[in-house]
N, C-alpha and C positions, 0 to 999 in steps of 0.2 A: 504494500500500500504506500503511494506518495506521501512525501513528506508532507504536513498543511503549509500555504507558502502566506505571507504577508501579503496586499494587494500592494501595488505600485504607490497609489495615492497613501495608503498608511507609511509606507515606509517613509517617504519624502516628506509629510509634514513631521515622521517621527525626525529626521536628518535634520532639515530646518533648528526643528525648536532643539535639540541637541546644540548644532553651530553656534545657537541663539546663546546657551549657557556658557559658551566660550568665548563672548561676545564679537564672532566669527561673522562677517556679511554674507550673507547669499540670498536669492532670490533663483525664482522659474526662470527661466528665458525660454523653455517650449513646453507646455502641459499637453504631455504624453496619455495613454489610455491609462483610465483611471485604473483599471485594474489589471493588465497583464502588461502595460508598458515596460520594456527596456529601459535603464535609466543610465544617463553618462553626465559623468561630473566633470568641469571644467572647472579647473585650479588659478587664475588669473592672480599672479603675487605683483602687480600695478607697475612691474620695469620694462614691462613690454611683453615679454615671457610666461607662458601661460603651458600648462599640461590640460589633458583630459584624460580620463580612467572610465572604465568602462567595468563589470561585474560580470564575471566569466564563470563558467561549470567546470571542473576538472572530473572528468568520466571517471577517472582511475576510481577516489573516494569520495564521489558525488557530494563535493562543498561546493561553495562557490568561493568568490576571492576578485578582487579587484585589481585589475591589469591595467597598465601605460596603454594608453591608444594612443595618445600625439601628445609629444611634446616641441616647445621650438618657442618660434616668435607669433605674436597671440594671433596676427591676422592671419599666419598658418595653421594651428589650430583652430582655429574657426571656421575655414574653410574645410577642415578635416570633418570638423562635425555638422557642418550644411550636407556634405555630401552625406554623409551615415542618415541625418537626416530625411533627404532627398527618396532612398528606401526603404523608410521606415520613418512613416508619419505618426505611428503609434508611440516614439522616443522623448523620452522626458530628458529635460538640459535643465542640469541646475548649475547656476555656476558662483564657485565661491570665489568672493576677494580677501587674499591674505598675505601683507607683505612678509611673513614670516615661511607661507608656504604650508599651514594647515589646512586640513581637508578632515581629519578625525575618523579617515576611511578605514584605517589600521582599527579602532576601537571594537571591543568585543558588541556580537550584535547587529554589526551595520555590514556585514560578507552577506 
């Protein structure tokens, strides 16, 4: 029997009001399917340079874990994630600003 999963929309206002305690900025940039949406975070640390991560399956022990999808200069990453976009209208873009470069994606709970 499948694991029961979180809907998209729980998890992301769960993600939000977390960043919120770390007094971390982020906002939507694209409101994804409320509930089976794909979600990719976009790390913008305000020097130009921005990552995005994305939350992957590993078949081997069916976790998941969030992966690099782009990183570089932001208006390359941007373009990275228009495109993902582009295929997949159902993707949710949250993107954090942190000049320090938190995201809190490592934190137990948010794999």
């Amino acid at each position: 029997m499948p694991e029961p999963r979180l809907t998209a929309r729980f998890w992301v206002d769960a993600y939000l009001a977390r960043l919120r305690l770390h007094d971390i900025p982020a906002f939507v940039v694209h409101h994804g399917d409320d509930t089976a949406g794909a979600i990719l975070i976009k790390l913008a640390t305000l020097d130009g340079q921005a990552k995005a991560f994305a939350r992957e399956w590993n078949l081997l022990d069916n976790t998941r874990a969030w992966k690099l999808h782009a990183t570089g200069p932001e208006q390359d990453v941007d373009a990275s994630i228009h495109r993902q976009r582009s295929f997949d209208p159902d993707l949710w873009v949250i993107e954090v600003e942190d000049r320090q470069g938190r995201h809190l994606l490592e934190e137990d709970g948010l794999a």
